[in-house]
C-alpha positions in Angstrom: -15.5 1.3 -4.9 -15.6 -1.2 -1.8 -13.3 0.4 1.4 -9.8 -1.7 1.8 -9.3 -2.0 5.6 -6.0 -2.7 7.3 -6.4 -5.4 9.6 -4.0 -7.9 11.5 -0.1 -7.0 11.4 2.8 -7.4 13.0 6.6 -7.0 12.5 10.1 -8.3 14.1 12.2 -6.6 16.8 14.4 -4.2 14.7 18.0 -5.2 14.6 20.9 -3.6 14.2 23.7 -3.7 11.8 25.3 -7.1 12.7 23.4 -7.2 15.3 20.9 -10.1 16.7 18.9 -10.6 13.3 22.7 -10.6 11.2 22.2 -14.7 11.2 18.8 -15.0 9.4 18.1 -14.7 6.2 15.7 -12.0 4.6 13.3 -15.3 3.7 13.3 -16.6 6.8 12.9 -13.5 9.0 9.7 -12.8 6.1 8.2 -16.0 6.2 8.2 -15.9 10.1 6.0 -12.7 10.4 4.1 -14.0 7.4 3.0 -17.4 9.2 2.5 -15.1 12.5 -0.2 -12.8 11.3 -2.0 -15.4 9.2 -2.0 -17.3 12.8 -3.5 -14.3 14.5 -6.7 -13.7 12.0 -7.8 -16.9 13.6 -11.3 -17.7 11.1 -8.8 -16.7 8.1 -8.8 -19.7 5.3 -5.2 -19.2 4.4 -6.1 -20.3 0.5 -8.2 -17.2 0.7 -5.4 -14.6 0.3 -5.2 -13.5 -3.2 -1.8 -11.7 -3.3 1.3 -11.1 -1.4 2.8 -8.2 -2.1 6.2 -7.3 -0.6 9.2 -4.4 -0.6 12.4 -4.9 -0.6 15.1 -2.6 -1.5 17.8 -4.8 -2.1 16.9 -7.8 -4.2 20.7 -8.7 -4.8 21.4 -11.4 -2.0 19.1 -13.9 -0.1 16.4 -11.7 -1.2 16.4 -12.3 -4.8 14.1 -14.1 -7.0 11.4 -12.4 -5.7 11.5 -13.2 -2.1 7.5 -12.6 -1.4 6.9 -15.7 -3.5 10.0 -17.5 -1.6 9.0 -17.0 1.7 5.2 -17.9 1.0 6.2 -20.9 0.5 9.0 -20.9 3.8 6.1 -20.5 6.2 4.2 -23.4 5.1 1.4 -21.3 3.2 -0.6 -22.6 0.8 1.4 -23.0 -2.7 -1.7 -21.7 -4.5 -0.9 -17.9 -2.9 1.4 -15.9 -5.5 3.7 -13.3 -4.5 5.0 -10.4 -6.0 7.8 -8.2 -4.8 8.1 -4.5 -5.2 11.0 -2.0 -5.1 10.4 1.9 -4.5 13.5 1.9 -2.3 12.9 3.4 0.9 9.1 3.8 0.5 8.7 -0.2 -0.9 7.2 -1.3 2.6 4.4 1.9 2.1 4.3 1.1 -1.8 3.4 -2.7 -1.3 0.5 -1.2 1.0 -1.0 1.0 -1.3 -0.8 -1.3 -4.4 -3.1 -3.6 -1.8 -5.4 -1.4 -1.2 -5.8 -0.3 -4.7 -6.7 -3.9 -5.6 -9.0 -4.7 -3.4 -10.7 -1.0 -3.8 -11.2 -1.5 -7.3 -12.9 -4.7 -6.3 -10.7 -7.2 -8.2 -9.3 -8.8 -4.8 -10.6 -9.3 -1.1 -7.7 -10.5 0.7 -4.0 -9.3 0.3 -1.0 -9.8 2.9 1.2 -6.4 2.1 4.5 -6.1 3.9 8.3 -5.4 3.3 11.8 -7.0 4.7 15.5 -6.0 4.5 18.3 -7.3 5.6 21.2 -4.9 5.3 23.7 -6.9 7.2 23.4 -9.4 5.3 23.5 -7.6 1.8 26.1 -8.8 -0.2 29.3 -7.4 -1.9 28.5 -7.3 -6.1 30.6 -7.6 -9.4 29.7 -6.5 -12.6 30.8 -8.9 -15.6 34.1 -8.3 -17.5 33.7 -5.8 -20.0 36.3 -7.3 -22.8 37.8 -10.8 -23.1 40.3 -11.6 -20.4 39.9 -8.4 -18.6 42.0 -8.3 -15.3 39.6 -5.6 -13.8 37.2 -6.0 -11.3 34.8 -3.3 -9.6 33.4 -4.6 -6.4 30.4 -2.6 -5.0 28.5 -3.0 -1.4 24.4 -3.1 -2.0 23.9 -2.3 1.7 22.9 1.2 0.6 23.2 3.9 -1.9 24.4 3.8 -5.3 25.9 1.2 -7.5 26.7 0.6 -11.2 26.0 4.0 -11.5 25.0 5.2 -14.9 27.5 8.1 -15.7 25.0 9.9 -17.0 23.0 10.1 -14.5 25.8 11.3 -12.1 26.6 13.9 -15.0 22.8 15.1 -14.8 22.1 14.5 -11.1 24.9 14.0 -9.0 26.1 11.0 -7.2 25.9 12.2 -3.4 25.3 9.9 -0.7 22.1 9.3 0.8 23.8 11.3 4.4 25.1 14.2 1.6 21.7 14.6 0.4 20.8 15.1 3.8 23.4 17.8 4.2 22.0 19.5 1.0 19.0 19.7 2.9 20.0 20.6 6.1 22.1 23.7 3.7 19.0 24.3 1.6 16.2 24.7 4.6 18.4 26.0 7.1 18.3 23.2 9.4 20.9 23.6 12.3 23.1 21.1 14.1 21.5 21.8 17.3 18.2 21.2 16.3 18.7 18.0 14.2 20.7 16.7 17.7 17.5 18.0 20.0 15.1 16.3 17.5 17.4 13.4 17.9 17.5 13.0 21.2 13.3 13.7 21.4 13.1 10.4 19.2 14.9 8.5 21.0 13.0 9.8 24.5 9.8 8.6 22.5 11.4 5.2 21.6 12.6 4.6 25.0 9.2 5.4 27.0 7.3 3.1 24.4 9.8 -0.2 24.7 9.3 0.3 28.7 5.8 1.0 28.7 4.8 -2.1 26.2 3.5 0.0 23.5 6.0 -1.1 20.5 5.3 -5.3 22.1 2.2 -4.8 20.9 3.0 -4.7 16.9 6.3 -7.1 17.7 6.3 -10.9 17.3 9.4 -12.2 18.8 12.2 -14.0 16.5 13.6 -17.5 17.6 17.3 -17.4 16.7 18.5 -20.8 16.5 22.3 -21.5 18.6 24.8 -24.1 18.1 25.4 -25.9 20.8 22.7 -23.7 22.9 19.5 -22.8 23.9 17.6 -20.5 20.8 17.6 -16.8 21.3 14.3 -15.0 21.7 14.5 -11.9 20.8 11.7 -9.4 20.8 12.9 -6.1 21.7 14.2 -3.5 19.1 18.3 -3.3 20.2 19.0 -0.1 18.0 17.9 2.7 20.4 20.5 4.3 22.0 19.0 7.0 24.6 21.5 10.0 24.5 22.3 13.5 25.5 22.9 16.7 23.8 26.3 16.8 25.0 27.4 13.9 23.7 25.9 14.1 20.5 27.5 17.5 19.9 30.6 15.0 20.6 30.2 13.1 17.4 31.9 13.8 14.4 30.2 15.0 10.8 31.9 12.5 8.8 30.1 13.4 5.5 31.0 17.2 4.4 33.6 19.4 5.7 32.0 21.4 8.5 28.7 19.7 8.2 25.8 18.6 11.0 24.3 15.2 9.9 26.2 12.8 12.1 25.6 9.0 13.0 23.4 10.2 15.8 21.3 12.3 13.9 20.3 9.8 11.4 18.9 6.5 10.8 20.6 3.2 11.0 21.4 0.7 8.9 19.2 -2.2 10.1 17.3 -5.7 9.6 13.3 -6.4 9.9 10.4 -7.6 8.2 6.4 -6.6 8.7 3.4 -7.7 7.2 -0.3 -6.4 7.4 -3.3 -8.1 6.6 -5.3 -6.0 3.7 -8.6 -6.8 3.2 -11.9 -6.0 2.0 -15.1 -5.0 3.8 -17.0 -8.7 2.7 -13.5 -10.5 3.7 -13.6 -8.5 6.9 -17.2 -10.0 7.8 -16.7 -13.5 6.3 -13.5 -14.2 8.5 -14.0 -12.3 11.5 -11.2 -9.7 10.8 -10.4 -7.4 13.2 -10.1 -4.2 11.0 -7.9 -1.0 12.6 -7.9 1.8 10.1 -9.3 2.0 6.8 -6.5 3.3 3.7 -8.5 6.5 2.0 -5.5 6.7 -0.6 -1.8 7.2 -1.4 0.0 9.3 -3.6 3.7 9.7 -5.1 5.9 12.7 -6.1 9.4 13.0 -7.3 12.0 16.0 -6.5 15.5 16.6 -7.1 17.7 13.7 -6.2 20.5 16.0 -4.1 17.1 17.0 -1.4 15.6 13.1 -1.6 14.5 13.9 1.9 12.2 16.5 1.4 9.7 14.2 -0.9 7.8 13.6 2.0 6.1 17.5 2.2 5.0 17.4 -1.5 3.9 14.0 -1.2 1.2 14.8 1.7 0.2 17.8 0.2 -0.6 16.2 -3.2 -2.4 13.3 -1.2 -4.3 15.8 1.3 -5.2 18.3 -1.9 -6.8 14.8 -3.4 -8.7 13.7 -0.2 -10.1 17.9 0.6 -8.0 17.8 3.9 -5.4 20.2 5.4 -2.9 19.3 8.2 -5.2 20.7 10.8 -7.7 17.5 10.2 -4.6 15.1 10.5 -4.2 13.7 14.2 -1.3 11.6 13.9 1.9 11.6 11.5 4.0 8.9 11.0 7.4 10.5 9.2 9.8 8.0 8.7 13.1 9.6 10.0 15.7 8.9 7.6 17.9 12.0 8.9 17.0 14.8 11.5 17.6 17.3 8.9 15.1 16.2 6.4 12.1 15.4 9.2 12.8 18.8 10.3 12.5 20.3 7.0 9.4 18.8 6.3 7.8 19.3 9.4 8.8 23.0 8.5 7.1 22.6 4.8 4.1 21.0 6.5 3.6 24.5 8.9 4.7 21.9 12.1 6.7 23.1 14.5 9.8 20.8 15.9 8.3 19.4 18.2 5.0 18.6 16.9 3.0 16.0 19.7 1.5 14.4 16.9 4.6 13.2 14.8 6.1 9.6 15.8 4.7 9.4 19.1 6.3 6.9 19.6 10.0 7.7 18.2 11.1 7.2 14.9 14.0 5.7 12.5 16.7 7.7 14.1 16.0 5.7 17.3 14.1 2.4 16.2 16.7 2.0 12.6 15.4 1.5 9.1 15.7 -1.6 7.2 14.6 -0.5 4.1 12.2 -2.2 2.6 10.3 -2.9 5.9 10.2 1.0 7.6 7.3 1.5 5.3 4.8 -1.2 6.8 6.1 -0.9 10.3 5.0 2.8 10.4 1.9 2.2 8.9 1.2 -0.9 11.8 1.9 1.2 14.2 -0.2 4.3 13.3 -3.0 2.4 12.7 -2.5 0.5 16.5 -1.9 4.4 18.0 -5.1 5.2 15.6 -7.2 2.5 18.1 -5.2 3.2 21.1 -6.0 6.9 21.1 -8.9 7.1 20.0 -7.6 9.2 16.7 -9.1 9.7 13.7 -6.4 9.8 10.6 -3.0 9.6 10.0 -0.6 10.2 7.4 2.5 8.3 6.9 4.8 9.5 4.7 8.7 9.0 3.5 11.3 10.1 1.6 13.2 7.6 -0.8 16.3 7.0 -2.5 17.2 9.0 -5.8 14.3 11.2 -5.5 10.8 10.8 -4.6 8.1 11.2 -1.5 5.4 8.7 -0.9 2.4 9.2 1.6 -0.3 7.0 2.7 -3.4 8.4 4.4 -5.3 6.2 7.2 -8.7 6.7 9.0 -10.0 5.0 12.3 -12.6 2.4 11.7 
């Protein structure tokens, strides 16, 4: 099988919940980033590009309809490109990468653009149809996150906990403390911080022009959900989600809008366009696990991929771990024989401090380990995740 290489990417500034980004649509904020990175691979013939494969979590608002297809054809690209979008929750962002480079391994395609968008402020409020003629009720449910329609079933078999009580079931089941999920907390956003001021997270960021009435556009090209912090005042904040629990709106991830794309492509695309390649993808792999512990798919998930590739943790330099809650990085960290404060996971902060729009957080910690891959000097890194209703997904990179 040829290699598949991960070339040009970028991604938006990360916004927060109603924040800057809470004006544009999903398509738009997409097609943007999608235009951007075809711009940057300057030999790239657009009409080239075989696929465009994106995740997206949500898929019930401005997003539907399969919005990869849509917002091809919002940034001016050729209509011949299809579009496909992809949904693994959480991990649909890491998904649409390794469906990519599955393609183009197996030789059947030499240029893919994989990527992932959410907009959670702008997910919409959903109703069901009436059961029986002339019903007079009516359940409304948010799509911003977490469960809806739920089958009850499946709440009979599995539960029906929140994506934060999950997290408490972990923090319960692994022994994860309060203190440490607030010192991890506060070590990501440290990370964050030093990397917005020393230009590190500019360099996978293409700024958004927000349109005003009646004023000058907005640029905005800085992430605005890091929040730098102190122990103290974390301890401060309430546990809102179990009596006498630890996971805490300061010890988890946000609820935030983005989009990122990479360029995928194939050794003979690499040398016909002039692609700048940054880390090849040596493979991907998938697990499920109860759905009350979701977060802790990410340890089984990189053991089954290292098992498969012949490697251990010791030959990893670099871990992306997408922090969807303090308790469950910890806990894997802990699986994967890592202590708290390993230097070589999220380098450059994480979730907690950058947010996680769902469907994106995938792709954007993939861009940026394969930029720290290059910057460092490193030779592989794993990204991994934990996802919604049950399963782990990690993606293995190497520097070229």
């Amino acid at each position: 099988m040829t290699d598949a290489y991960l070339c040009e990417g970028l991604r938006t500034p990360i916004g927060r919940y109603g924040g800057a980004l809470s004006s544009v649509r999903p398509d738009d904020l997409l097609a943007g980033v999608l235009r951007e990175v075809v711009s940057s691979a300057k030999k790239l013939d657009a009409a080239a590009i075989d696929d465009v494969i994106i995740g997206c979590a949500n898929q019930a608002g401005e997003d539907n309809r399969n919005v990869a297809r849509m917002s091809i054809l919002m940034a001016g690209l050729p209509t011949t490109i299809g579009g496909v979008t992809v949904n693994r929750l959480c991990g649909s962002g890491l998904e649409a990468i390794g469906m990519a480079a599955r393609a183009i391994r197996s030789g059947e395609n030499d240029l893919i653009m994989a990527g992932g968008v959410e907009s959670m402020s702008r997910a919409p409020m959903v109703m069901g149809k009436a059961e029986t003629a002339f019903s007079r009720k009516a359940e409304i449910f948010d799509t911003t996150i977490g469960w809806r329609f739920m089958n009850p079933k499946m709440k009979e078999l599995f539960g029906g906990e929140s994506m934060p009580e999950t997290a408490e079931n972990v923090a319960t089941d692994f022994d994860i403390t309060r203190a440490d999920q607030d010192a991890f907390a506060v070590w990501s956003q440290e990370k964050t911080a030093r990397a917005i001021a020393s230009g590190r997270l500019a360099q996978e960021i293409t700024p958004v022009v927000i349109p005003q009435r009646n004023k000058d556009p907005v640029v905005f090209d800085t992430d605005e959900h890091p929040r730098v912090s102190t122990l103290e005042k974390l301890a401060s904040l309430p546990s809102p989600f179990r009596d006498g629990g630890s996971v805490t709106a300061g010890n988890a991830s946000g609820v935030n809008d983005g989009a990122a794309v990479v360029l995928i492509a194939s050794k003979a695309a690499v040398e016909k366009y002039g692609l700048q390649p940054k880390a090849r993808i040596t493979g991907t792999a998938v697990v499920g696990v109860p759905p009350r512990i979701m977060g802790i798919g990410p340890a089984p998930a990189s053991q089954k991929l290292m098992t498969r590739l012949g490697l251990s943790i010791t030959d990893v330099d670099l871990i992306e771990l997408n922090e969807a809650f303090a308790s469950q990085s910890l806990a894997v960290m802990r699986q994967l024989g890592l202590a708290d404060n390993a230097d070589l996971v999220n380098p450059n902060g994480g979730a907690i401090a950058l947010g996680h729009p769902l469907g994106m957080s995938g792709t954007r910690i993939a861009l940026s380990a394969a930029i720290e891959l290059q910057n460092q000097q490193m030779n592989r890194a794993l990204c991994t995740m934990c996802i919604g209703v049950g399963q782990g997904i990690a993606l293995m990179l190497e520097r070229v």
